[in-house]
KEKE-3310 file (N, C-alpha, C; in steps of 0.2 Angstrom, whole numbers, plus 5000, padded with zeros to 4 digits):
npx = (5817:5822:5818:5804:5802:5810:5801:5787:5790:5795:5783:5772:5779:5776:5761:5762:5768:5758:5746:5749:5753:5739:5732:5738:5736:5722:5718:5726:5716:5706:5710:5711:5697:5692:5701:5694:5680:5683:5688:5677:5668:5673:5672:5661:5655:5666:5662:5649:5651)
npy = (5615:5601:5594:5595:5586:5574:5573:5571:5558:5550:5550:5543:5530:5525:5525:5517:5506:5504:5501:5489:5480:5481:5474:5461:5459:5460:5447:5438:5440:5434:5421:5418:5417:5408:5396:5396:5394:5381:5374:5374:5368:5356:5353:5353:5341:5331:5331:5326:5314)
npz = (5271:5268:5283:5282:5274:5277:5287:5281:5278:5289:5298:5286:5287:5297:5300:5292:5296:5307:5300:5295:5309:5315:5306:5306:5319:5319:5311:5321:5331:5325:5325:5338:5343:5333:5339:5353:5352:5348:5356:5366:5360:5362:5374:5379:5371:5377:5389:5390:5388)
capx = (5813:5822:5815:5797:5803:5810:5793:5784:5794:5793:5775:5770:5780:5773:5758:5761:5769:5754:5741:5752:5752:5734:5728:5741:5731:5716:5720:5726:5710:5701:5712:5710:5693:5691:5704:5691:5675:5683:5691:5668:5665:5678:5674:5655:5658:5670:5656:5642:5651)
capy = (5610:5593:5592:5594:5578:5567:5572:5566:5551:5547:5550:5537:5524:5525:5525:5511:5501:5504:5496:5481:5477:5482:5468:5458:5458:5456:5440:5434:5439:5428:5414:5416:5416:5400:5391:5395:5391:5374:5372:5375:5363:5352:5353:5350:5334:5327:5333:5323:5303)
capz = (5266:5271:5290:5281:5268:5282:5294:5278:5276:5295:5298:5281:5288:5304:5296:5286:5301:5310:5300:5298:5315:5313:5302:5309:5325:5316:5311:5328:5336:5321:5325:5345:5342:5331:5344:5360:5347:5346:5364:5370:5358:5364:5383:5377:5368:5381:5397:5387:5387)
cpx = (5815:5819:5808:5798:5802:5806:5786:5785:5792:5786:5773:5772:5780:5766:5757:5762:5763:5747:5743:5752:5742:5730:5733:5737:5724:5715:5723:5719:5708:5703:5711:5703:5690:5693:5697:5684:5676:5684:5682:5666:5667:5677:5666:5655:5660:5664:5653:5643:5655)
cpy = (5603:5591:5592:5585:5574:5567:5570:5558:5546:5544:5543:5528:5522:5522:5515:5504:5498:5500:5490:5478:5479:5476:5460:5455:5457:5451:5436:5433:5434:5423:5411:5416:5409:5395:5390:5393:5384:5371:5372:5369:5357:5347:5350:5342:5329:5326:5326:5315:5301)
cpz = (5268:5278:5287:5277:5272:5287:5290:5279:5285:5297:5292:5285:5295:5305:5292:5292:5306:5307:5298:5304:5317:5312:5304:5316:5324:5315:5317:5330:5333:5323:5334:5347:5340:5336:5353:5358:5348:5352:5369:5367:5360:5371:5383:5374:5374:5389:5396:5388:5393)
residu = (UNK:UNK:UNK:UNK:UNK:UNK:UNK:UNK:UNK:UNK:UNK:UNK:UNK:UNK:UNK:UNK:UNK:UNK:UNK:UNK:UNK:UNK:UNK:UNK:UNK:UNK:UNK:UNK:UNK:UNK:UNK:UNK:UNK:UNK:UNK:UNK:UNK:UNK:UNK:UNK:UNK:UNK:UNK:UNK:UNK:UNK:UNK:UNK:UNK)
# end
């Protein structure tokens, strides 16, 4: 019975690690997104004068 507990326990926080690094990367992508939005705008702008 304990090898089933701790292959619960294992798996959950496996689980749990994995959609933090998850939304964690979600949240990157957004930001390296915004940063290459701004870097076009940037390059646009600067071309133009």
């Amino acid at each position: 019975m304990r090898p089933l507990i701790w292959g619960i326990v294992v798996l959950l926080l496996v689980l749990w690690a994995g959609g933090l690094a998850l939304k964690l990367l979600g949240a990157a992508i957004h930001i390296l997104l915004v940063a290459a939005i701004v870097l076009v705008l940037w390059n646009l702008v600067i071309s133009r004068t």
